[in-house]
C-alpha positions in Angstrom: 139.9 88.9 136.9 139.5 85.2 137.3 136.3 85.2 134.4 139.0 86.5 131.8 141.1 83.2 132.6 138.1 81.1 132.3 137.2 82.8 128.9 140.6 82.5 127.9 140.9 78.6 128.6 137.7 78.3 127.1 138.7 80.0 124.0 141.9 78.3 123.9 139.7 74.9 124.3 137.8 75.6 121.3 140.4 76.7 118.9 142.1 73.2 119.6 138.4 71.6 119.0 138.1 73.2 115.5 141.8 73.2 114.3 144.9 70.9 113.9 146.8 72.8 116.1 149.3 72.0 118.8 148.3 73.4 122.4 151.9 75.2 122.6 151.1 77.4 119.2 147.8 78.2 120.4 148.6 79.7 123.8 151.3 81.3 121.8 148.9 82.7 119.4 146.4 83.6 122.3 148.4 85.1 125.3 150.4 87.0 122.7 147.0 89.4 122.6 145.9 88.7 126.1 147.5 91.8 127.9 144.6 92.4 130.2 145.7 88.9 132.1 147.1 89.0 135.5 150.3 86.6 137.0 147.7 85.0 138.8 145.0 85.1 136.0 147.7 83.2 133.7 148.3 80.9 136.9 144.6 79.6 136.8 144.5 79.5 133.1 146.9 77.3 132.8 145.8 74.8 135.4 142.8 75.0 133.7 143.8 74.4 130.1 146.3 71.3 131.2 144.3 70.3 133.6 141.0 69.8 131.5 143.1 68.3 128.6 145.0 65.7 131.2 141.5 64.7 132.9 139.3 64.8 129.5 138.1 60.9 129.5 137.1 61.3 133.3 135.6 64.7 132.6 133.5 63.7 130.1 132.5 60.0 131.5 131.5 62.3 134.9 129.2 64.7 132.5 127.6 61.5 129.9 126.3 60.0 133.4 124.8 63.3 134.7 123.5 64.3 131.3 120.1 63.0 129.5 121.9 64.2 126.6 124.6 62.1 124.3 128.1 63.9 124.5 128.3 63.6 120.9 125.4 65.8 120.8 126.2 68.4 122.7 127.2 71.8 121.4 131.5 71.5 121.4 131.2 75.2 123.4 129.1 73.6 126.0 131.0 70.4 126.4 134.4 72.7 127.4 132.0 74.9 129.6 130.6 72.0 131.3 134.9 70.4 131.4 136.4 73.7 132.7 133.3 73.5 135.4 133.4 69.9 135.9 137.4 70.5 136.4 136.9 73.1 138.7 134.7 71.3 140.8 136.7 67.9 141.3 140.5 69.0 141.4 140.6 73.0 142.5 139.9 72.7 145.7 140.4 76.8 146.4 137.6 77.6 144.3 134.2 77.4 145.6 131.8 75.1 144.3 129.5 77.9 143.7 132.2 79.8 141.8 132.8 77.4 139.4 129.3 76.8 138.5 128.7 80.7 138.6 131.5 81.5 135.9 130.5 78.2 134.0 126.7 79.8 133.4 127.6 82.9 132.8 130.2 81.5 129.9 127.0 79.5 128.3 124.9 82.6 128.5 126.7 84.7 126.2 126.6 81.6 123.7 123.2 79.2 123.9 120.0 80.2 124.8 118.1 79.6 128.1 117.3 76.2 128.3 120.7 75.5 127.7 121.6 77.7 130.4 119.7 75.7 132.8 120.8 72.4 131.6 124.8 73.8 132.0 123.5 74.8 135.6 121.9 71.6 136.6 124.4 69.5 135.4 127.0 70.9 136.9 125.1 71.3 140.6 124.0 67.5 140.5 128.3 66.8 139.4 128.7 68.7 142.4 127.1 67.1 145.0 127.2 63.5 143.4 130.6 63.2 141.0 132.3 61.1 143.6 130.4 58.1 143.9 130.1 58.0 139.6 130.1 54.5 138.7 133.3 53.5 137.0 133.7 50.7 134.2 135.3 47.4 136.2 138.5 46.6 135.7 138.0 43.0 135.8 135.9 42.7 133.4 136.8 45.4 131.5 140.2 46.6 132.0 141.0 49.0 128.8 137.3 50.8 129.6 138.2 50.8 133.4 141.5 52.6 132.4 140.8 54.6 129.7 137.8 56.9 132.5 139.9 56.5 135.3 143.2 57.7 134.2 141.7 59.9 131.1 143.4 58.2 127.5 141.8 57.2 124.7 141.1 53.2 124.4 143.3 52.7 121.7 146.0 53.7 123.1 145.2 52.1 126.2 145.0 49.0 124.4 148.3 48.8 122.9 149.8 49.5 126.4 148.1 46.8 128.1 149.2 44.4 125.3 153.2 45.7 125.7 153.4 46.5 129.3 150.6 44.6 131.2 148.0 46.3 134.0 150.3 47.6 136.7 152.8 49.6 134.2 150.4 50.9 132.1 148.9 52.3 134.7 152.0 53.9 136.0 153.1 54.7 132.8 149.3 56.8 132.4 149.8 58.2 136.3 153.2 59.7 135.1 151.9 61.0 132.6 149.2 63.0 133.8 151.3 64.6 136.6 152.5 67.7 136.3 156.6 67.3 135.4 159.2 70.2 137.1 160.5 72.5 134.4 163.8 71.3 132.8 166.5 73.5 131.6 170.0 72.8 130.3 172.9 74.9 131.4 174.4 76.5 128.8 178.4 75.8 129.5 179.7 78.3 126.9 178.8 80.6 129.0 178.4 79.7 132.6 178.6 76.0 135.0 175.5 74.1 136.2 176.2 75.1 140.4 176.3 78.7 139.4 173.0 78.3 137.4 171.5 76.7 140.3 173.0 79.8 142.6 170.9 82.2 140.0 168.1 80.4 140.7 167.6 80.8 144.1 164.9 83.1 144.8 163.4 82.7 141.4 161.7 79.2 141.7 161.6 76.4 143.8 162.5 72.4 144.3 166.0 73.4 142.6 167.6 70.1 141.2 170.3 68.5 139.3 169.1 66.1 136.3 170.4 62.6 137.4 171.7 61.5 133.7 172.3 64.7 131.8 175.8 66.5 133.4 174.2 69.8 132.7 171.0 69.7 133.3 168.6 71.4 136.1 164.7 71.0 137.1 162.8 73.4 139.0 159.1 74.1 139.6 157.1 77.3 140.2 159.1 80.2 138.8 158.2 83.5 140.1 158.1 85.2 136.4 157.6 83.8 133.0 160.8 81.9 131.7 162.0 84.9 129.3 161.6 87.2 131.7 164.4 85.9 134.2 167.9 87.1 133.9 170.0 84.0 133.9 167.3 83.0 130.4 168.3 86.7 129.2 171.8 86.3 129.3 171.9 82.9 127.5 172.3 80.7 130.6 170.2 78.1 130.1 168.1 77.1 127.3 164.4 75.0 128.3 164.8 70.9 127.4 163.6 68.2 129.0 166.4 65.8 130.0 165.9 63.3 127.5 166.2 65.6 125.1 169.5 66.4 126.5 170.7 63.0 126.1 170.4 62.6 122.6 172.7 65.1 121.8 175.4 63.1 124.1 174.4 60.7 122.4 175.1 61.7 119.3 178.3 63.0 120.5 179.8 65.9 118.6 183.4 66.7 118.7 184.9 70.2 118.4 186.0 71.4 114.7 183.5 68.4 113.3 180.9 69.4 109.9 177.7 68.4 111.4 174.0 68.7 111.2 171.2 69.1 112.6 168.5 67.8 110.3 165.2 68.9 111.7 166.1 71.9 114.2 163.1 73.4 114.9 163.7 75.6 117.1 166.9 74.9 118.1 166.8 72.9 121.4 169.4 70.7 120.3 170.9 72.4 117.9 172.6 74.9 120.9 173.6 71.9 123.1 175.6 70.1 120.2 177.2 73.8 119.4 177.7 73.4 123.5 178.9 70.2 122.7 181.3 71.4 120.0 182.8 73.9 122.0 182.0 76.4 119.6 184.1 75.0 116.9 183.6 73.3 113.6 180.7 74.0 111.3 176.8 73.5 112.2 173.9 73.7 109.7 170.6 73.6 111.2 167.7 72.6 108.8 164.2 72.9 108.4 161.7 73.5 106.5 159.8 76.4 108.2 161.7 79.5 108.1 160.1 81.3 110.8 161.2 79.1 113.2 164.7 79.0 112.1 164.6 82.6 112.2 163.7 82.0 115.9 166.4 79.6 116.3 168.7 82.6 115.1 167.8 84.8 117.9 167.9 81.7 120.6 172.0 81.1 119.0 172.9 84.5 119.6 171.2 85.0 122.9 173.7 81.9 124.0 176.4 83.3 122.6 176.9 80.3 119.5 178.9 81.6 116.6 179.2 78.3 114.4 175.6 77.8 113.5 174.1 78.6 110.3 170.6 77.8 109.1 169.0 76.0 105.7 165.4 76.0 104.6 164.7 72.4 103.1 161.6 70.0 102.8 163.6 66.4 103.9 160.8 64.7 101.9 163.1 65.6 99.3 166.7 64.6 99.1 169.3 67.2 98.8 171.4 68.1 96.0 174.3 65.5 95.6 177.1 68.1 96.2 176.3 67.6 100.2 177.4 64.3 99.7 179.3 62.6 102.1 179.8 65.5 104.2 178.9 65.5 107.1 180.4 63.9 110.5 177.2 63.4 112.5 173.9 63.8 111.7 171.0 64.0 114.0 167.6 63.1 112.8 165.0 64.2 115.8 162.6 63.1 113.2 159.0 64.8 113.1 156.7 61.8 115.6 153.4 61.5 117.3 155.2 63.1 120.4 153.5 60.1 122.5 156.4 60.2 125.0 155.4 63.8 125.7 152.5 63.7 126.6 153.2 65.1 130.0 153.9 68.3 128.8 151.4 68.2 125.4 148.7 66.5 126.5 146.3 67.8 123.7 148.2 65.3 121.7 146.3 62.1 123.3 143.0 63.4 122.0 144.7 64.0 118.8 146.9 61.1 117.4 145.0 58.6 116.2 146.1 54.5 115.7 146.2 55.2 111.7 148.6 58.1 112.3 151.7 56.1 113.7 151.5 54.3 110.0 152.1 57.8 108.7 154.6 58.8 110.5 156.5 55.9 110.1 156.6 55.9 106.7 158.0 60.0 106.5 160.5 59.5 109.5 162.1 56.3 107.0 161.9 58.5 103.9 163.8 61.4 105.8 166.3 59.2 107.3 167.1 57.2 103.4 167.3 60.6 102.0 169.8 61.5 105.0 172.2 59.0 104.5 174.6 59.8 101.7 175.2 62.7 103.3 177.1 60.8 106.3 180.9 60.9 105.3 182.5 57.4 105.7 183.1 56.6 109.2 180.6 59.0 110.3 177.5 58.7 112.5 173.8 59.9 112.4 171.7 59.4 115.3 167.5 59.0 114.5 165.8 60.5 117.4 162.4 60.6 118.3 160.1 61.4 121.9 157.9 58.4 120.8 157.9 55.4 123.0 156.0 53.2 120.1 157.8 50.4 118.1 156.1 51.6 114.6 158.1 55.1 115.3 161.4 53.0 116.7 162.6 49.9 116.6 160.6 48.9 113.5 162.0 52.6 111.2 165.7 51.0 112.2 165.1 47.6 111.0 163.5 49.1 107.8 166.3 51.6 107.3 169.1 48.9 107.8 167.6 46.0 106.0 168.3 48.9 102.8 171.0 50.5 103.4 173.7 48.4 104.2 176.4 49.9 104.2 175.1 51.6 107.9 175.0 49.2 111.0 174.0 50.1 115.0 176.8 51.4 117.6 176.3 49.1 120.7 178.8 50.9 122.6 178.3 54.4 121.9 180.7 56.8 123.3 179.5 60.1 124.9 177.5 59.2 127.7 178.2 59.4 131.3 178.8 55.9 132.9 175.1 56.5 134.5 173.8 57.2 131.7 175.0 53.9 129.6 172.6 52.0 131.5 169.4 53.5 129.3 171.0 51.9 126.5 169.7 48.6 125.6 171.3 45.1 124.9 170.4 46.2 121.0 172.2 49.8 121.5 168.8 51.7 121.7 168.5 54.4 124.1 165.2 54.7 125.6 164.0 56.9 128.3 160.3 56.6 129.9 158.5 59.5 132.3 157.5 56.4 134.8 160.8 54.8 134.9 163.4 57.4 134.4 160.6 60.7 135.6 161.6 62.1 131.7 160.0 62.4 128.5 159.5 59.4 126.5 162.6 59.4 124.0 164.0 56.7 121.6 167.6 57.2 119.8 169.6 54.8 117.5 173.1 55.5 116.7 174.1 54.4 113.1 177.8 54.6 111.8 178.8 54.4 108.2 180.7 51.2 107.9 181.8 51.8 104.1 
């Protein structure tokens, strides 16, 4: 039933309200023990969730003008009752107005009492009727205000935008964001080509494409089952990774029978494209410091058929022991970041980064890359990664990391990219990806050889 969605979303609302959670371990955590929802149930619950988190600004400047009461002030539970409503209203058109104020009053009834019933109710019947002709702030006079309703970020962020990208692409860059992006896989050549991938596809999802920059990649939209349910996922075809993503490890360029390592795996994303990469041969360590998901990253290896990983639990706020020294060919850093550049895909994360966090980041992404560095062999190369379009998380943790250790310096002219792809590489041998210029995730990667 549709209700279960809407409970569901609302649940799922709440739990990223009270915890520091990201969205992606949450529906995780939730749909794992929702077996009662339909295809279709999970369909609507998912527009819902994204949907609500992409539109929250405008959502809640729409509810503060219908409300006599401060949003501050109203009960969290209520606020994502009157959101999911309010969402419902102004951007699903199949679901009658009456429906979505219906569900919305029935949520609030089994949580506040009546007068807060009512209120839930009127609100959203006045939004109804009257949402479209909401004032909005004015862009003239105020343009971060006008920006930050009408396209849903938070001001700061808005702010710094405007200041490095000016009215026009900061509003494209905030459009881009909040559309929905195709799903992005990458063709897993150990075991089959990108044309018969696309073949497997037919029939399962739609809008079937090639990735312009990454050789390997493919985007699609509206599958007709969940991702590990398909065949071609089952039999290690393809692994899901946004196209920028997929560039890095080009970028970073590892060469069959090559020691390298992949210093923050996760899950192993990138850690099975550089074992692509390598051709199954040489050594790969993939570490982290959560076992779990390396454990996870196990299973993913096998499924593709990889033989040449092997995993290591470490905390990189510590260095490691000094027998790893110089040992290593290539390194890859995709360093823990604010994830602003995916904020297409995780957009709980604008209403959770704050300014102040940026300064933190900064300062663990350069301690991970110092401790990296002795274990690059002479010669070698280790590439700092990280889907954060903001200079305190790029350009600014190079300079740092150079102006101490110099015996590294930046490859202008890296090797490993497609001619295409060479042009996303800067004059100062950065490459950078954007979702409103290059319709990919927001990525920046330096390439840094040991010079002596």
């Amino acid at each position: 039933m549709a209700d279960v969605a809407r409970k569901t979303a609302l649940l799922i609302l709440n739990i990223l309200d009270k915890k520091q959670q990201t969205l992606d371990s949450v529906l995780d955590a939730v749909l794992g023990k929702a077996t009662s929802l339909t295809s279709k149930d999970r369909k609507l619950l998912y527009a819902l969730v994204y949907g609500v988190l992409r539109q929250r600004g405008r959502l809640d400047w729409i509810i503060g003008h219908f409300s006599k009461t401060r949003l501050d002030r109203i009960d969290p539970t209520i606020l994502n009752i009157l959101r999911l409503g309010l969402f419902q209203i102004a951007y699903l058109d199949r679901i009658p107005v009456s429906a979505a104020v219906n569900t919305s009053v029935e949520m609030a009834k089994s949580t506040a009492p009546l007068w807060i019933v009512r209120y839930v109710n009127g609100l959203l019947r006045n939004a109804a009727k009257e949402y479209q002709h909401v004032p909005y702030p004015d862009i003239a006079k105020n343009p971060v205000s006008a920006l930050a309703v009408e396209k849903s970020f938070p001001q700061w962020l808005i702010k710094r935008w405007l200041d490095r990208f000016g009215l026009e692409e900061t509003a494209r860059l905030c459009d881009a964001v909040n559309t929905i992006p195709p799903i992005t896989v990458r063709t897993n050549t150990l075991k089959t080509t990108r044309t018969f991938l696309m073949e497997s596809l037919q029939g399962v999802a739609q809008k079937i494409v090639p990735t312009e920059f990454s050789p390997d990649g493919v985007s699609f939209s509206n599958p007709k089952t969940a991702i590990p349910e398909m065949d071609s996922f089952q039999d290690g075809f393809f692994q899901v990774q946004d196209e920028a993503a997929q560039l890095v490890t080009l970028f970073l360029s590892p060469q069959p029978g090559e020691t390298v390592l992949d210093a923050c795996a996760g899950l192993g994303g990138k850690t099975g494209h550089i074992a692509q990469v390598m051709k199954n041969s040489g050594r790969l360590i993939a570490l982290d410091n959560d076992e779990q998901k390396l454990s996870q990253l196990m299973h993913a290896m096998n499924r593709s058929g990889i033989l040449i990983a092997t995993t290591r639990v470490h905390d990189l706020n510590n260095p490691l022991i000094p027998k790893h020294s110089g040992m290593f060919d290539r390194i890859l850093l995709d360093a823990p970041c604010s994830g602003l550049g995916v904020l297409r895909r995780n957009p709980d994360a604008k209403w959770i980064i704050e300014k102040q966090n940026l300064a933190y980041y900064h300062e663990r992404q350069a301690r991970f890359l110092d401790n990296l560095a002795n274990l690059v062999k002479p010669s070698g190369v280790m590439v700092y990664a990280v889907c954060s379009t903001e200079p305190e998380e790029n350009e600014a943790v190079i300079k740092g990391f150079l102006n101490k250790r110099k015996e590294f310096a930046i490859e202008n002219k890296p090797t490993g990219l497609t001619f295409k792809t060479r042009s996303l590489v800067d004059q100062n041998g950065y490459l950078k990806t954007s979702p409103h210029i290059n319709n990919m995730d927001g990525f920046f990667a330096a390439r840094l050889k040991r010079i002596k």
